[in-house]
C-alpha positions in Angstrom: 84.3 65.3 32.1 83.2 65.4 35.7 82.6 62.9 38.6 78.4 63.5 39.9 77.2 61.7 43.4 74.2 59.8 42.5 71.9 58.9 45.5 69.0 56.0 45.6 66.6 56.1 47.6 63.9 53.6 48.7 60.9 55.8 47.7 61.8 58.7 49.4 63.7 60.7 47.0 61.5 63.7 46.8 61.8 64.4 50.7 65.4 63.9 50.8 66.1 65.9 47.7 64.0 68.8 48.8 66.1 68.3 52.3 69.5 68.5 50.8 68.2 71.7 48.9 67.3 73.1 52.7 70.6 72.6 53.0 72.8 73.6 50.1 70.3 75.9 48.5 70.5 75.5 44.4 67.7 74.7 42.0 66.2 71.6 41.8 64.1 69.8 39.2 62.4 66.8 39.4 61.5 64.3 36.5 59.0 61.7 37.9 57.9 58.4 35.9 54.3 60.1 35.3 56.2 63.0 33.6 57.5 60.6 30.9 56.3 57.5 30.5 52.4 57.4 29.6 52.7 53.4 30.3 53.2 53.9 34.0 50.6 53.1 36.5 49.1 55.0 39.4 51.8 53.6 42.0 55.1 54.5 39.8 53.7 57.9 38.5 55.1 59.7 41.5 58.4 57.8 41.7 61.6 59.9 41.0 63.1 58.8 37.8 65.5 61.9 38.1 66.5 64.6 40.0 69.1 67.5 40.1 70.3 70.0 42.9 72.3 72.1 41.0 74.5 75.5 42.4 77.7 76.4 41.5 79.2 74.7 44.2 77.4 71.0 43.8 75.9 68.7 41.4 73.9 66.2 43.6 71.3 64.0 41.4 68.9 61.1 42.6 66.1 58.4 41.9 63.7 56.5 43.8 65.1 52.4 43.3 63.3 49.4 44.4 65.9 47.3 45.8 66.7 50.3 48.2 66.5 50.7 51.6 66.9 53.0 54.2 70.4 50.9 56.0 73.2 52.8 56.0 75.6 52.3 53.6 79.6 52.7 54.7 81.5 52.4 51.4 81.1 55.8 50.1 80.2 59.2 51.6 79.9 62.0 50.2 82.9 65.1 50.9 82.1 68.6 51.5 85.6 70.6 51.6 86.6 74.1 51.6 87.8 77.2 54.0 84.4 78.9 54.7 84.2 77.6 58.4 81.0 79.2 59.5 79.0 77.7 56.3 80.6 74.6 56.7 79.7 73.9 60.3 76.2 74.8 59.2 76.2 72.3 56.9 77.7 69.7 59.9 74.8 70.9 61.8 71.7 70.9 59.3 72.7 67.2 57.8 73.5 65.5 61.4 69.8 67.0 62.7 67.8 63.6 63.1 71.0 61.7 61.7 74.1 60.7 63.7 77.0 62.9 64.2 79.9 60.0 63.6 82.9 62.3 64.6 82.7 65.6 65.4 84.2 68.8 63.9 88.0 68.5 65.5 90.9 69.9 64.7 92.8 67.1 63.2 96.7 65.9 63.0 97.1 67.7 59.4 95.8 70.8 60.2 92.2 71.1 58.9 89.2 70.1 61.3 86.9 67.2 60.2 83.9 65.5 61.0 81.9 62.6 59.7 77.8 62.1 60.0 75.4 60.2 58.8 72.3 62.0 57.9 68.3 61.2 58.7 68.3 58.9 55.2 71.1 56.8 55.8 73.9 59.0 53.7 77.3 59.4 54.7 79.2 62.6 54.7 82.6 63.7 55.2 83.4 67.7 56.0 86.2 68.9 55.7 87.6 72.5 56.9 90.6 73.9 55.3 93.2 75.1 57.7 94.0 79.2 56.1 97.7 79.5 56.4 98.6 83.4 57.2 
């Protein structure tokens, strides 16, 4: 069993997804309503039904919704944790361009430096960088 982070968007699913791949790298396939259903019309053929970033190191999967929009949501954001500093404050950087950096990378009371965002579609994220004990 595993635990996936499922994001919604409001239409814009194929940009963000392809964005998060700039980010994270991965391979990413896309199901879209057209693919699938032969019922749909024009306007839902291009609307993401599926997709999947997929690496060794994430699972990230999303769909276009119509009850969606682009506020911000602030009862779940998304963690990124590990040591490898350098790729982690490239990830700070990449998904706080055109977003809000919420906090910056500190170093924090417990040892590890953390920072929160909020990226250019409305997503929370946490990142977290382990403290390497000598």
């Amino acid at each position: 069993m595993r635990i996936e982070a499922y994001l919604f968007f409001p239409g814009t699913t194929g940009e963000a997804i392809e964005f998060y791949k700039d980010v994270f790298g991965g391979e990413l396939t896309i199901t879209r309503r057209g693919d699938v259903d032969p019922g749909a019309t024009d306007a839902e053929k291009s609307q993401v039904i599926n997709a999947l970033l997929a690496s060794p190191e994430l699972h990230l999967r999303a769909s276009d919704r119509g009850d969606c929009t682009n506020a911000t949501q602030n009862r779940v954001a998304l963690s990124i944790i590990g040591s490898d500093e350098p790729r982690l404050r490239q990830i700070y950087d990449q998904l706080s361009a055109d977003g809000t950096a919420d906090s910056p990378l500190e170093k924090q009371f417990w040892g590890d430096t953390f920072g929160t965002l909020t990226d250019k579609y409305a997503i929370n994220w946490q990142i977290n960088i382990e403290a390497t004990h000598a």
